[in-house]
N, C-alpha and C positions, 0 to 999 in steps of 0.2 A: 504494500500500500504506500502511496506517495506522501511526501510529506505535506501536502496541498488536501489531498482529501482526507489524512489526519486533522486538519485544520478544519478542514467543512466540518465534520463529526464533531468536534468539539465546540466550535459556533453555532451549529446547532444548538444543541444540548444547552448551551449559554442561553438561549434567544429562548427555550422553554424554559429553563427553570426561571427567567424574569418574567415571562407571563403568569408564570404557576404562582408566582410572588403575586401577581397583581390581583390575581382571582380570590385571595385573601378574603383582603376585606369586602369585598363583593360576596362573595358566600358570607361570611360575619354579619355583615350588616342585612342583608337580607332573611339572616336565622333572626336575627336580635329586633328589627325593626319590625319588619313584616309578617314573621312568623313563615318565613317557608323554607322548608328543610330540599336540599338541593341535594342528588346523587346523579351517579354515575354507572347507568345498566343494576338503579338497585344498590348499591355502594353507597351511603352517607358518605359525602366528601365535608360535612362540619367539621371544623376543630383539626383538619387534618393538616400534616406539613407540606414542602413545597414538594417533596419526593414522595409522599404519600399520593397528593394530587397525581402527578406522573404515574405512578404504579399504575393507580386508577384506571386512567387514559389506556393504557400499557392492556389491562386487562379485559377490554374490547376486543382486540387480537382473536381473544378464543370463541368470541360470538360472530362477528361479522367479517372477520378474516383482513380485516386491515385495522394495524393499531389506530386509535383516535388520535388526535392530537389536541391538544392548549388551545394551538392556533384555530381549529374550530369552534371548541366551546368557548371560548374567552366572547366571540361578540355576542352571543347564546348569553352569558351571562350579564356580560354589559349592557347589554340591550332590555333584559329582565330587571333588573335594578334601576332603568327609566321608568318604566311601565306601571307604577303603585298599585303592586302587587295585594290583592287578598293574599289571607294565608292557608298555603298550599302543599303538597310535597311532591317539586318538581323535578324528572331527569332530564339533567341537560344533557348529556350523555345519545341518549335517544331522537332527544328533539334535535340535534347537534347532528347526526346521521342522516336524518330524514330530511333536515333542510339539504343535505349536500346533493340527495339524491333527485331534489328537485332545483336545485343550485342557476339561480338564473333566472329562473321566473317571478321570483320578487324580491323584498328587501329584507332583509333580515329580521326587521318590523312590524313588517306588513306578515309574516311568515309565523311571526310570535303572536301579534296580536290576533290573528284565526285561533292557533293553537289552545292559547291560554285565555283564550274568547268571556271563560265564566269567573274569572279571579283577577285579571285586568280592572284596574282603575278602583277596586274593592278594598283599599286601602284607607282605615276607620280610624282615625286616631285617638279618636273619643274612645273607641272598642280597646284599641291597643292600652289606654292609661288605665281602661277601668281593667286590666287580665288582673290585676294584683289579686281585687278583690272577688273575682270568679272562677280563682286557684282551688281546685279539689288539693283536702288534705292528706296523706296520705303517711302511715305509720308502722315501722318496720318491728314488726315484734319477733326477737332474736334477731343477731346478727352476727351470723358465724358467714362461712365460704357464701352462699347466696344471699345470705341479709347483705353484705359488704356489695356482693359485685353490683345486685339493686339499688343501691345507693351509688355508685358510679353511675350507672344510667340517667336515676332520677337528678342529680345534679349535674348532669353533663345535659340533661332535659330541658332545665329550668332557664335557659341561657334563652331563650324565645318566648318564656313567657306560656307557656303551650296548656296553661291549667291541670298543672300538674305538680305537685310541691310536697316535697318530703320536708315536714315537721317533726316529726321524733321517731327515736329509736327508742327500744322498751328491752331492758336486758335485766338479770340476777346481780346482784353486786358482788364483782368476785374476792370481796373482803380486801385491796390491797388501799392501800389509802392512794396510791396513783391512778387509781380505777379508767378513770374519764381519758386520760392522758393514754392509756394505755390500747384502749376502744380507735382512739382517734387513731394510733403507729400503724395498728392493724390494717386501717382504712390507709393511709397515707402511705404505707407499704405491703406489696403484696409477690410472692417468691414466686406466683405464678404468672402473673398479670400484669407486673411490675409496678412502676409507682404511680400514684393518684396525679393526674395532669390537673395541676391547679396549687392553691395554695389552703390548707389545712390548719386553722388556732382552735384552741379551747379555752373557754371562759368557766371557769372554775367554782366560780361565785354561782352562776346561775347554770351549772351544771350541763352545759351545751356544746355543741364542736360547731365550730363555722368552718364551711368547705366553700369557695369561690365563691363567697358572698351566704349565702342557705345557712341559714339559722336551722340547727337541727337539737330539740332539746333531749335530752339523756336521762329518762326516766326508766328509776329501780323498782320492779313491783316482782311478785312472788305467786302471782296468778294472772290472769287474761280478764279477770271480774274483779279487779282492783283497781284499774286507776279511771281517774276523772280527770280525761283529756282536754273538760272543757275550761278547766283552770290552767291550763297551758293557751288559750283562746283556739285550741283543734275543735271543731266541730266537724256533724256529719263526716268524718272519716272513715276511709277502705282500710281496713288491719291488713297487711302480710305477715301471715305467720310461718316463718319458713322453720320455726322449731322442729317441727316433724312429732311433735309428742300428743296434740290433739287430731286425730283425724274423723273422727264420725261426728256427727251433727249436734248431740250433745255436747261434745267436749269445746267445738270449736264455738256453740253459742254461748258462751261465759265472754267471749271479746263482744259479744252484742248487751251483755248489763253494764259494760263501763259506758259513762257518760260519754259523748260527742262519736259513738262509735255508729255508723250506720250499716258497714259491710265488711263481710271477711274474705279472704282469698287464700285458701291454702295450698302452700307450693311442694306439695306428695301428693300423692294417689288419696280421693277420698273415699270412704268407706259406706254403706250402705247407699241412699240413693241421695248422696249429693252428687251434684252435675260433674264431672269431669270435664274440664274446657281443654282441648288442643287450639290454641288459635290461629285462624287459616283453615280449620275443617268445621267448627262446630262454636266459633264464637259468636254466630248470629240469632242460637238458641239459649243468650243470656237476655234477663228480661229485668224489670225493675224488681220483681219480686222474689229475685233469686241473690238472697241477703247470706249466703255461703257459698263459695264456688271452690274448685279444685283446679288449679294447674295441671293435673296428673303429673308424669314424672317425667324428665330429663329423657329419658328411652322413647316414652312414648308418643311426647311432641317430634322426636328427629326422625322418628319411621314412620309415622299416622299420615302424615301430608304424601312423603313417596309411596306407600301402600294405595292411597286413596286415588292418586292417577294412573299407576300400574292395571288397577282396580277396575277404573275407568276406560281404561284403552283394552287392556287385552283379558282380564277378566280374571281372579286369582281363585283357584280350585280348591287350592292349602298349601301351608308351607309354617317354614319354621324358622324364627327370630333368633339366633345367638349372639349376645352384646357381651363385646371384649371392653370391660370398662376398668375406668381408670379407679383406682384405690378413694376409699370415702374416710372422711372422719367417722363413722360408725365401726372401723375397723382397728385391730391392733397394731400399735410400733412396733412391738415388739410380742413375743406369743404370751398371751396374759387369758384368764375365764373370759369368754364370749358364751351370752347363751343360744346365740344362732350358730349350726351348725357351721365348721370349718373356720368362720369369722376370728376367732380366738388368734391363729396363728399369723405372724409377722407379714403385714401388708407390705411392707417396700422390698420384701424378702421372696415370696411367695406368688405364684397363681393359685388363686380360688374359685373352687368351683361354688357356684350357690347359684340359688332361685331367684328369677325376677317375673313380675305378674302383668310387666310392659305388654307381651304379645296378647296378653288377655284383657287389659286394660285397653287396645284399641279401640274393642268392642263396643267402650263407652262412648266414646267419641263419632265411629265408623260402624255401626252398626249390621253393615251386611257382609262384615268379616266374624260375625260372633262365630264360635265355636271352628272356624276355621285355622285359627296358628297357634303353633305350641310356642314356647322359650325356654331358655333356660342362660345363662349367666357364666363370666367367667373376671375375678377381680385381678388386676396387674400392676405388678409396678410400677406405675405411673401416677404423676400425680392429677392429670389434668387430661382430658379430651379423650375418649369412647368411638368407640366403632361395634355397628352391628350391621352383621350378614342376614340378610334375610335372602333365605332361599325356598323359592315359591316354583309350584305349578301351576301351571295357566292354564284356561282354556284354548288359548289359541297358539301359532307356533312361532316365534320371534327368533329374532338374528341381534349382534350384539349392536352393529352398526345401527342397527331401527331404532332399538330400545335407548342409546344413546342419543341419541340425534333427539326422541323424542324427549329427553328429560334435559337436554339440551335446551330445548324449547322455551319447557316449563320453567325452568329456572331463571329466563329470561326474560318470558313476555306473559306470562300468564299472572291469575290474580294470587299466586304461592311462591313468585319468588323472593320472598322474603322468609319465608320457611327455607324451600330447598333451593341449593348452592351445586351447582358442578364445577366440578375441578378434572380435567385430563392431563394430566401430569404422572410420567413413567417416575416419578423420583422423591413425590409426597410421602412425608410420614405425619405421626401424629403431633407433633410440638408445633408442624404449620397451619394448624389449625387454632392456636390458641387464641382467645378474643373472637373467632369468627359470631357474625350474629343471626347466622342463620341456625334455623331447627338442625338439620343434617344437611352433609355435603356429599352428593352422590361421585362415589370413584368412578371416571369412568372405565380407566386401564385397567381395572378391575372384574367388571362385567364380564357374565360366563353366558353364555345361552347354548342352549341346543334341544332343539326340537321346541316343545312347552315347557323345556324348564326354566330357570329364570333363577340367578344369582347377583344379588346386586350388595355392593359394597358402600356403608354410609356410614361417615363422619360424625361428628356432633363433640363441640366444645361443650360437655354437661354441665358446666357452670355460668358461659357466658351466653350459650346458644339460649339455652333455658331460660336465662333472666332476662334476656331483650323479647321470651315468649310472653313470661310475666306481664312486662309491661305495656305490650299489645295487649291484652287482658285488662290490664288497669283502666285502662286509654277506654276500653268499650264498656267497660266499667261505669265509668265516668262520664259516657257520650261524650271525648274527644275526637273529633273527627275532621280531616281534613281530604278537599278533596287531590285528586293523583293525577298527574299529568306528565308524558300522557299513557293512557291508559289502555288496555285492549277491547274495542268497539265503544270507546269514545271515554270521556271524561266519569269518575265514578268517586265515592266517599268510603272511606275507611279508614280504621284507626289509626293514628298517627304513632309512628313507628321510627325505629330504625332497622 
């Protein structure tokens, strides 16, 4: 290579990362003013760096077969940030595509304002001053591995105003007199996730953490039927209780006799006939009246969505779930009494085999899978990110190229790709998944087919995929909704997400 087109290649690369730079506060300002969340093929580009942006662009490559560039979305966005914007959550990514593809026939203006036809000039200022006071409150009871990473969401949320506001966390006092101080490290450091993007104090006097502005108060109570939130001015609040120790409808309604409480959300599987929410399959059978819900579990949100198109297209006979998951805090350091079988022996040490009730818990969700899939369980050394094979019989005969191509699709352009993620990469392991926020990441260099049978391989960050499920749950919770653009067969409303 000459030393001249060394040179192009790196002027390049200069000439984007100053656009990447400039796209900043243009996404910023339109998270913070207007309220619309901007991605890229699905990708939230909020809050991200200049090489983050690029990645992004980069990641087009494996859907449309030519990488995107800056230099397309840049007037995409600058041209959006004229326009006073309702608030929306817009791809520019997509709309960035579609104009090239008609590249000529109007202005880049004229191109957006069709587009974005129903959130154009919808820009309330009155609406935007009053969000403070039309913030749903929201309160995290326990916060271990998922109370923590919910609270990264919900304050990395609150930067738009989006009616949505973590107000306190609810823990046991773990007797050290640095108690508070020590709640906040955890939050502001994390071995898997790395550290809290922002800045983190604690006010001692009034027993509270501030994280990037979010006043979050730190109240010690000893039951779920103790505290009165409404002396903290929480009212009407959604509980998450990701403790995992109340699961049936009795236990979990003790969070409905404390004051300012109006609804619970439990992040496990619930027990007799509370609803099991997957969100993406079955969050539009939440109703005002349904004052206890279940997230179901980590397993069950990352295969429910690819089960249900599989399902859809080519028809599933039976088959069977095995989840290679990654070690929990319900397991031992080291080999110590466990009363679940195998549980007892050294998690970082060890594979375990155990039961999980995912493949049967679809059922709640997806209904015309009941009594079709077995599971069963296997724990790993690892500390962070899962994989389950589900291997199904179909009704009808597939190839791996179809069935990839078609989850290809789905992941792209359907109303689920926020759930399922594809990735075609001969060279993925599981640490590349960490942070990701989708439900599961379908492998596709993995895909087995032959004849009706059907081997598919899916991802899932169980801690962070799960918690950005949660809080699509919250958001329809709360009737947050914004509309999506653009959309497939036109513009439509859904909870606002990452």
């Amino acid at each position: 290579m000459s030393q001249k087109q060394t040179n192009e290649y790196f002027a390049d690369w200069k000439e984007r990362e100053a656009m990447a730079e400039a796209m900043i506060p243009l996404i910023g300002r339109l998270y913070r003013q207007n309220n619309v969340v901007t991605s890229i093929y699905g990708r939230a580009i909020i809050n991200q760096s200049v090489i983050g942006l690029l990645k992004a662009h980069r990641f087009v490559r494996q859907i449309e077969s030519n990488e995107l560039s800056v230099q397309d979305t840049f007037p995409i966005l600058e041209t959006l940030d004229r326009l006073n914007l309702g608030r929306a959550h817009i791809d520019i990514g997509k709309l960035a595509v579609s104009y090239k593809l008609n590249a000529g026939s109007e202005s880049v203006e004229e191109f957006l304002r069709r587009e974005v036809a129903q959130v154009v000039d919808k820009y309330d200022a009155e609406e935007a001053s009053s969000r403070e006071s039309d913030t749903k409150d929201i309160v995290l009871y326990g916060f271990g591995r998922i109370g923590r990473y919910l609270a990264r969401i919900l304050i990395e949320k609150a930067g738009g105003g989006n009616n949505l506001r973590l107000r306190a966390i609810v823990v046991r006092n773990g007797g050290a007199e640095n108690d508070l101080e020590k709640r906040a490290s955890l939050l502001r450091r994390d071995s898997v996730h790395g550290p809290f993007r922002g800045a983190i104090t604690c006010d001692e006097e009034s027993s509270a953490i501030i994280a990037n502005g979010n006043y979050i108060k730190v109240i010690y109570s000893d039951g779920p039927d103790k505290v009165d939130y409404t002396q903290y001015g929480i009212d009407n609040a959604i509980v998450i209780d990701n403790t995992g120790k109340w699961r049936d409808e009795e236990g979990l309604s003790l969070h409905l006799k404390s004051k300012g409480v109006s609804r619970v959300l439990l992040t496990a599987p619930g027990k007799g006939d509370i609803k099991n929410i997957v969100y993406g399959i079955n969050h539009n059978t939440i109703t005002t009246d349904d004052k206890i819900l279940s997230a179901a579990s980590c397993t069950t949100n990352a295969i429910t969505p690819v089960l249900k198109v599989i399902n859809d297209k080519y028809g599933i006979e039976d088959g069977h779930v095995e989840t290679v998951h990654a070690y929990t805090n319900d397991q031992n350091l080291i080999d110590n009494y466990h009363k679940g079988s195998r549980r007892g022996r050294s998690a970082p040490l060890n594979m375990v085999l155990t039961e999980t009730g995912a493949a049967k818990a679809v059922a709640k969700a997806l209904p015309e899978l009941k009594d079709k899939l077995s599971g069963s369980a296997i724990r790993v050394p690892t500390p962070n990110v899962s994989m389950a094979i589900l291997n199904l019989n179909l009704k009808s005969s597939v190839d791996v190229e179809g069935v990839n191509d078609f989850l290809r699709d789905v992941a792209l352009h359907s109303e689920l790709q926020r759930q399922i993620d594809f990735v075609n990469s001969p060279e993925v392991v599981s640490s590349d998944f960490v942070g990701s926020r989708h439900a599961g990441i379908v492998d596709a260099q993995a895909t087995i087919a032959n004849g009706k049978r059907l081997i598919l391989y899916v991802w899932y960050d169980n801690e962070a995929g799960y918690s950005a499920q949660l809080v699509r749950i919250i958001n329809q919770m709360a009737g947050v909704t914004y509309p999506v653009v653009p959309a497939r067969g036109g513009l439509s409303e859904v909870s606002s997400n990452y």
